[in-house]
N, C-alpha and C positions, 0 to 999 in steps of 0.2 A: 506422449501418451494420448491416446485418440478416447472418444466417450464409447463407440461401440465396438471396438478394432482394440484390443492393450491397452483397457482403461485402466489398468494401475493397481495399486494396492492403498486406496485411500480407506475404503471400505473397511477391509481388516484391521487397518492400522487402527482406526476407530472402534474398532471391537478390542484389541488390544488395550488401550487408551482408557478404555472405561473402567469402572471403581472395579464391578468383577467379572474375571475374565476366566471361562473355563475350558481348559486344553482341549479341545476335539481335533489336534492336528493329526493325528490317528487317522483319521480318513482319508489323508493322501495316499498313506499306503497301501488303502485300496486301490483307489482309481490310476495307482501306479501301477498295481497288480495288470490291470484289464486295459490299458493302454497300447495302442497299436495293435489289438487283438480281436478277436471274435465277439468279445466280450466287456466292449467297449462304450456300450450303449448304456447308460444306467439312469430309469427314474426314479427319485423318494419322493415319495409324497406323505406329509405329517402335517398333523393340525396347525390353525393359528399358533402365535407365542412358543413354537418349538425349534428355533434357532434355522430354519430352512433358508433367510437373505443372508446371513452370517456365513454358513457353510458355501453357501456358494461366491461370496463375496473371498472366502478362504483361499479357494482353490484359483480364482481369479488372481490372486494375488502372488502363488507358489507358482502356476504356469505362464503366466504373462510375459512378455519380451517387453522390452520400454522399461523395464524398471529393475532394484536393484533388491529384492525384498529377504536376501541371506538376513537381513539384521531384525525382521520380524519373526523368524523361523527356527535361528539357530539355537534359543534358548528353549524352543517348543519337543514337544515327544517326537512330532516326526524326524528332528534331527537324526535320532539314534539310526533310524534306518539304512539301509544301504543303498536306495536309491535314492536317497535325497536329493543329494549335491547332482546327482545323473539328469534331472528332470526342472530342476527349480530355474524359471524364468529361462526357459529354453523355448516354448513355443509361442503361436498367435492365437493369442484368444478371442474367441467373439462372446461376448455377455449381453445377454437380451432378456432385459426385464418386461416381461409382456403385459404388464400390468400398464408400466409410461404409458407402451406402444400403444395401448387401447386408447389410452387419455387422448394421447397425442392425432391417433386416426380422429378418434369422434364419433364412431361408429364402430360395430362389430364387424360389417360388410366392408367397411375399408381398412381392416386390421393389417393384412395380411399384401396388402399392394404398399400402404405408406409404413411398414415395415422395410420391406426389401427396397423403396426408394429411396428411404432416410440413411439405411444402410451402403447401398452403392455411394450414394454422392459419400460418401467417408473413404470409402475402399478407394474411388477414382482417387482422391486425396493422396495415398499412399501409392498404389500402382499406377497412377496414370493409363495408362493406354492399353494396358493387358486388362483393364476395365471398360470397353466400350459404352460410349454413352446413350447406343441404342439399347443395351442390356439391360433386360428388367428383369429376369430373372436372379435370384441370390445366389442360388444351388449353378449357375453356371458361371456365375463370375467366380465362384470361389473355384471353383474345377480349373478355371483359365488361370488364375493364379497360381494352384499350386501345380499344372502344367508345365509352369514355365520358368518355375524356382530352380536357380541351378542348384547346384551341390545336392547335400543332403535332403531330402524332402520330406521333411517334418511335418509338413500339415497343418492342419486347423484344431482349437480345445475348443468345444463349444457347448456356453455354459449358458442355459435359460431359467430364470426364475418367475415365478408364478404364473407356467406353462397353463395353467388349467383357469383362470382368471376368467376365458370365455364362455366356459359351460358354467362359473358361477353368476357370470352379470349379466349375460344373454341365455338363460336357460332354455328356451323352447324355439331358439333360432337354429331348426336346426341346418338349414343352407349354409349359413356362414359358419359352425361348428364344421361341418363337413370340407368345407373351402380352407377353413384353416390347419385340420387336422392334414386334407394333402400336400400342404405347404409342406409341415414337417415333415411328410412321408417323402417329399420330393428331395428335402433339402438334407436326410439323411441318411436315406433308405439306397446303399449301393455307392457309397460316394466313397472313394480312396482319398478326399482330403482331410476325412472327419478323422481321427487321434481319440477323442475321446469328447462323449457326448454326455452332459448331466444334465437331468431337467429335475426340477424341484415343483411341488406346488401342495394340493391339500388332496385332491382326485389323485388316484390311481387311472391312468391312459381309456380315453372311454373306449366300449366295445362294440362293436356293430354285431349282431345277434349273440353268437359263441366264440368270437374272432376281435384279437387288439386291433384296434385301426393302425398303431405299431409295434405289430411284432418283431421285433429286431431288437429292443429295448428289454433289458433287466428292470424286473421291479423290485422294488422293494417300497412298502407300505408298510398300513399298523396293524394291517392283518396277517401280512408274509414278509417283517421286513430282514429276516434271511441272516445275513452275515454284519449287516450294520444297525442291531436290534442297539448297540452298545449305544449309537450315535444317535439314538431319537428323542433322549432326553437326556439330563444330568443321572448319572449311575449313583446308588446308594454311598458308597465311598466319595463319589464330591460331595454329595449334601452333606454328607458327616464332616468334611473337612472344613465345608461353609461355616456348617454349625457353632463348628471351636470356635474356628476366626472371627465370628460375629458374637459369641454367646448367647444363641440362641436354643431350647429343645429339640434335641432331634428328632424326641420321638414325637415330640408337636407338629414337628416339619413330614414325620413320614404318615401322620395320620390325615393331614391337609390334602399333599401335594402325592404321592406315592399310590400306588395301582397300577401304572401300564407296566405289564408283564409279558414276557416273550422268552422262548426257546433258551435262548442264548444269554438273557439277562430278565433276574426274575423281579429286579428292583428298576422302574425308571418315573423318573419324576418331570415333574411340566418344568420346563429349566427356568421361563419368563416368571413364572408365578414365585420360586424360588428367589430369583435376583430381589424380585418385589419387595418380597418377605424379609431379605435380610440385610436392601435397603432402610427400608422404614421401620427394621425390629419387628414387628408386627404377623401374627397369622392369623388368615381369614382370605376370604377370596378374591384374587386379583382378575380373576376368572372376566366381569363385567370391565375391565378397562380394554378389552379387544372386541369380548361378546358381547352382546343380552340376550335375559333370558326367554326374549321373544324369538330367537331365531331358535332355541332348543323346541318352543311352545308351537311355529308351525309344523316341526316334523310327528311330534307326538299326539298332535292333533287329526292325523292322518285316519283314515277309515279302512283301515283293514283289521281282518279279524284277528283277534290276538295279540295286536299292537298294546292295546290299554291295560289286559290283563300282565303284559308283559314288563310293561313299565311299574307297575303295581308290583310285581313280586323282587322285579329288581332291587326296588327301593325299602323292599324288606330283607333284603339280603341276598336274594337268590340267584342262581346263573340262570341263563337263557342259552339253551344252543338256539343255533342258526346255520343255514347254509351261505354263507358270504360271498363265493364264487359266481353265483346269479346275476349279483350289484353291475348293474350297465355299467357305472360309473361317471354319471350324472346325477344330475340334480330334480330331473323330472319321471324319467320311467321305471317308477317304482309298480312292482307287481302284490308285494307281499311284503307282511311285518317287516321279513327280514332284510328285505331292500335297504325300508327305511332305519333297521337297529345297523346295517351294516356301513350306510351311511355316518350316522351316530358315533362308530369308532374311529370313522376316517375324521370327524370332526372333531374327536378327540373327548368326546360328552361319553363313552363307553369305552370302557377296559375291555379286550380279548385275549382269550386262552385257546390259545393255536390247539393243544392237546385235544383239550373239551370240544371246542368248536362253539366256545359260550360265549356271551359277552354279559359284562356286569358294572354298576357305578363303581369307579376307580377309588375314591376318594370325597373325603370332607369336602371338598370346595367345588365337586363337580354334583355331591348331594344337594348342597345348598342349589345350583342353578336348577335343579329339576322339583326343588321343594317349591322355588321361586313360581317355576314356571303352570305347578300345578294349583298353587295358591288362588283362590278368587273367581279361578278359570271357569265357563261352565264346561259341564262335564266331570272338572274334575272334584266336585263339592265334599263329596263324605270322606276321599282321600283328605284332603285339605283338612275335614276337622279332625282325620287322627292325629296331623302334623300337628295341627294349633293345639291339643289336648295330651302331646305326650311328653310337654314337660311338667303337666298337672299330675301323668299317673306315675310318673319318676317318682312326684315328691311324696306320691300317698305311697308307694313301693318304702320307700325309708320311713316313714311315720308308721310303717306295720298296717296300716290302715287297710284288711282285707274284705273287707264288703264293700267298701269304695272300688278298690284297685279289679274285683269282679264285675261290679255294676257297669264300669267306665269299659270295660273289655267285653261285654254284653253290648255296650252301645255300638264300638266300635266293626262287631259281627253285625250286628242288625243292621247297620246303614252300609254295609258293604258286602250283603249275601248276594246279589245281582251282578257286582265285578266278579267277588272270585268263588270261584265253587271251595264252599266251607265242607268237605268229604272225605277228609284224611288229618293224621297229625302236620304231615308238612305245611297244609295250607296252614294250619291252628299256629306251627311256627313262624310263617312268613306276616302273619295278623299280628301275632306277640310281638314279632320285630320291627315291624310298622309301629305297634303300639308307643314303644318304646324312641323309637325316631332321635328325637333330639337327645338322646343319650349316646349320639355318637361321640358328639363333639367332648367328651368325657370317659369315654371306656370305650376298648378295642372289643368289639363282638363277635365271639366265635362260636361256629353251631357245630354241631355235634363233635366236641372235642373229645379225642379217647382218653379215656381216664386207668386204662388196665383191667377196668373190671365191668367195660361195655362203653357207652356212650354220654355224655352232660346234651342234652339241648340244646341251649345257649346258656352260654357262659360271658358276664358282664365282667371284663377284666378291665380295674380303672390304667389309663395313661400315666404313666410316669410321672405328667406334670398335675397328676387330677388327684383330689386330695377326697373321694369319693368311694363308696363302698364297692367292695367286690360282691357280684350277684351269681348267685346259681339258678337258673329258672331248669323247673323239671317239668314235662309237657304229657298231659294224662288226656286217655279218650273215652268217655263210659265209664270211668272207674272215679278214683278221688283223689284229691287233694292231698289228701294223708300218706296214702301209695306213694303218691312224688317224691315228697319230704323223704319219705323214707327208702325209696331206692338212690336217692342221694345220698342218704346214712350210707346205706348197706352196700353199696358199690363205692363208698369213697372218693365220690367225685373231686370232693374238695382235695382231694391229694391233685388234681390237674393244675393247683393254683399255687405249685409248690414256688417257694421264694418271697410269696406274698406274704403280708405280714399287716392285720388290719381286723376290722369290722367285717362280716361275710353275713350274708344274707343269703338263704335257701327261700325258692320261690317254687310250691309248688300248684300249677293251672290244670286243671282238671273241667272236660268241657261236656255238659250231659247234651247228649244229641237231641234226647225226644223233649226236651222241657227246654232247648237252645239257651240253655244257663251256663255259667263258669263259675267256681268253686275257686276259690284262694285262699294258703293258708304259707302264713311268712313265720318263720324263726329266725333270729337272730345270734351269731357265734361269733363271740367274742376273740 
C-alpha cells in the first residue's frame, strides 16, 4: 500500500471501528453506475460535520488494489448489489487530500507543483521508468502508465478530498485559484485513464462568468444534489433507529438536528451533530465544536440590500426565495443578498427548498448559531432584545397576563419599524414569531395550518418531550381581539390539534394601525 498510489482501507476500517457507524455503502452503487462512462466525473460538495472524508475514505477502500477489503463490505448494503464483487479492489486509486497538500506546499502558489512532485516520486516507486524523472507533469505520467499496461486497461479511480480548501484559505488569490483550477482541468479533462473521478469538498466547482471552470463534472451540492440527496445526511429512519439503540427522543432529536430537505429525501439530518448527541445522551448544539458563530457573523454582516431584512424574517419563520444559480462559487464575489444566503446553504447554516427556490433556518441548533451570532452585535441590537425578551413573554402568555403580553409586543414593533416594514398581517406574523423565539426549543410552530374550516395563524404545538401548553395565536389587523378568539371558536381551529390532549390556550393579537397599539385577550380551555 502506497500513501497516495493504493493507500488502503485504514480510513474506512476506522469509520467502521467506531461506537456508531451508519451504512452509506449505498453510494457505491452509484459511482458503479457511471464508472467507465460519460458520466463519470462526479462532485459533492456538503457542509462541515457531513460525513464527506468518510465517504471518500469509503470508496478508497472498495476500489483500491493492494488490499483485501471483501471483509469490510460484505456485511454492508452494498453487498446486495450485483456489481459488487465485479468492481471491489479491482482498480488504482489515487486519493488526494488537498487540504495536507496545501500544508505541506506552504503556499497557495506552490500547491499545485509540490502536489504532482510528491506524487511522481511515489508513481517512479511503482513504475520505475515508464515514470521519467524529467516528468513533472501528473496528467502525463499517468497517460504513460496506463499506455503501457498490458492486458486489460483499467485505469485510474481518482479520489480528491477537500478539492475546494483553496478558494477557502486563499480567498482573493486569484492567480493561484486559476493555476490550480487548470491543474485539474488538465489532469482530467479528456484523459482515457480517469475510470472515475470524485471530488468532495463544501463549494460547488467555481465559475468564471456563466461557465464551470470544469464542466465535464456532475454536481451534486445542497442546492441540486440530484440523486444522492439520500447520502448528505443521516435519513429520518437512521436517526429513529439511533434513537431506540440509545434511548434517546426522537422527536427531540428531529427538532435539533432535522431541516435539510430535498426532492428525493424530505428528512436529512446533520449526521456529526447526531453521533454527538447520542454519544454524550445529550441535545443541544454541537454546531461550535467545528464552527463559530463568528464565521456565520461575517457573512450576515454583509451590506447588501435585503440581506438584514432577510435574516430577520427568517428567524421568524419565514422562507426567502433566491436565485442560487448566480453564486460564483466562492468566497469573495458576492453581488447580492442572495450570493451570500446561497452561500449560507452550502455552509449548511440554511435549509433549501428546490421547489420554492427558498431557503430557511433548518433547525434548533442552527437557530441557536444565528441567535449567537446576532446577540451584542452592533447592528443587530433591537433584534437581540426580542431574543432576550421572549422567554419573559412565553411566561406572561401562560400567566394570562394580557396587558403585559400587548405592552411587550408594542415594544417589540417600535424598536424594529425601521428593519421591517410593519404593513400587512404577514409582517405582524413574522414579529409574533420572532416574539415568541425561544419557545422553539419547547413547541413545533406551525403558521398557517388548515384546519377545514380556513386557516390557524400560528399554531404552538408542545414537543413530545415538552410538558407545556398547546397555544392558538389568531392574528387580527384593524379589527380586535375578540374577533380572533372568536373566529378560532367559529372555524374550530382547535379540531387542527386533534390527538392532543391538555391545557390549550387561544391567543387572540389584534394590531390598530393609527394609534400602533396591540390588543391581547387570552382564554384558557381546559
Amino acid at each position: 500500500m502506497g500513501i497516495y498510489l493504493n493507500p488502503g482501507n485504514e480510513g474506512f476500517k476506522r469509520a467502521l471501528r467506531s461506537q456508531i457507524y451508519v451504512d452509506k455503502s449505498e453510494l457505491i452503487q452509484v459511482t458503479n453506475t457511471v464508472l467507465g462512462t460519460e458520466q463519470e466525473y462526479l462532485c459533492v460538495s456538503r457542509p462541515r460535520r457531513f460525513g464527506k472524508s468518510m465517504a471518500a475514505n469509503m470508496l478508497c477502500a472498495y476500489y483500491g488494489k493492494g488490499c483485501d477489503s471483501s471483509g469490510l463490505f460484505d456485511g454492508l448494503k452494498i453487498a446486495k448489489s450485483s456489481s459488487y464483487k465485479e468492481y471491489l479492489n479491482q482498480y488504482n486509486v489515487l486519493f488526494f487530500n488537498i487540504q495536507q497538500f496545501l500544508t505541506g506546499a506552504g503556499s497557495v502558489e506552490e500547491l499545485t507543483v509540490y502536489l504532482q512532485k510528491t506524487v511522481l516520486e511515489e508513481l517512479r516507486q511503482v513504475y520505475g521508468e515508464w515514470v521519467p524523472l524529467q516528468e513533472k507533469q501528473l496528467s502525463s505520467a499517468l497517460a504513460s502508465v496506463y499506455a503501457k499496461e498490458s492486458g486489460e486497461k483499467k485505469g485510474f479511480v481518482i479520489i480528491v478530498d477537500e478539492w475546494d480548501c483553496i478558494f477557502r484559505e486563499a480567498k482573493d488569490n486569484k492567480h493561484a485559484q486559476k493555476v490550480y483550477l487548470d491543474f485539474l482541468k488538465d489532469l482530467f479533462k479528456d484523459r482515457n485513464y480517469v475510470k472515475l473521478a470524485y471530488m468532495t469538498g463544501i463549494l460547488p466547482i467555481k465559475k468564471y462568468g456563466t461557465h464551470s471552470a470544469l464542466n465535464i463534472f456532475y454536481e451534486y451540492s445542497m442546492t441540486e444534489p440530484k440523486g444522492l440527496a439520500e447520502f448528505v445526511g443521516f435519513t429520518e429512519d437512521e436517526v429513529r433507529a439511533l434513537c431506540n439503540k440509545y434511548t434517546l427522543n426522537f422527536e427531540e432529536a428531529k427538532a435539533w438536528y432535522d431541516g435539510y430537505s430535498f426532492k428525493r429525501a424530505e428528512h436529512i439530518y446533520n449526521p456529526k451533530s447526531i453521533v454527538d448527541a447520542m454519544l454524550e445522551g445529550a441535545f443541544h448544539s454541537y454546531w461550535s465544536n467545528t464552527e463559530t458563530y463568528e464565521a456565520l457573523k461575517l457573512y450576515i454582516n454583509m451590506n447588501f440590500d435585503g440581506l438584514k431584512d432577510a435574516i430577520i424574517m427568517m428567524m421568524g419563520g419565514e422562507k426567502c426565495r433566491i436565485h442560487p444559480r448566480k453564486f460564483q462559487n466562492d468566497m469573495t464575489s458576492f453581488a447580492s443578498r442572495d450570493d451570500v444566503l446561497t452561500l449560507l446553504v452550502h455552509l449548511g447554516y440554511l435549509g433549501y427548498n428546490e421547489q420554492e427556490q427558498a431557503v430557511f433556518i433548518p433547525n434548533m441548533e442552527i437557530a441557536g448559531e444565528f441567535e449567537n451570532a446576532v446577540s451584542g452585535d452592533r447592528g443587530w441590537e433591537n433584534l437581540a432584545k426580542i431574543l432576550q425578551r421572549s422567554d419573559d413573554l412565553l411566561k406572561a402568555t401562560w400567566r394570562k397576563e394580557e396587558t403585559t403580553v400587548a405592552k411587550m409586543i408594542d415594544a417589540i414593533h417600535a424598536d424594529n419599524t425601521s428593519i421591517l416594514s410593519y404593513n400587512n398581517e404577514n409582517a405582524l406574523s413574522c414579529v409574533i414569531t420572532l416574539a415568541y423565539f425561544s419557545a422553539q426549543k419547547d413547541y413545533q410552530l406551525i403558521r398557517e395550518l388548515p384546519t377545514g374550516r380556513g386557516y390557524a395563524d400560528i399554531i404552538f404545538l408542545p414537543r413530545k418531550y415538552s410538558n407545556c401548553p398547546a397555544m392558538v395565536i389568531e392574528l387580527k389587523w384593524d379589527k380586535s381581539a375578540k374577533g380572533a378568539i372568536r373566529q378560532i371558536k367559529d372555524r374550530q381551529y382547535v379540531k387542527a390539534l386533534e390527538g392532543y390532549s391538555g391545557r390549550l390556550y387561544l391567543v387572540g393579537i389584534n394590531y390598530q394601525k393609527r394609534m400602533k397599539k396591540h390588543q391581547c385577550l387570552i382564554e384558557i380551555l381546559e
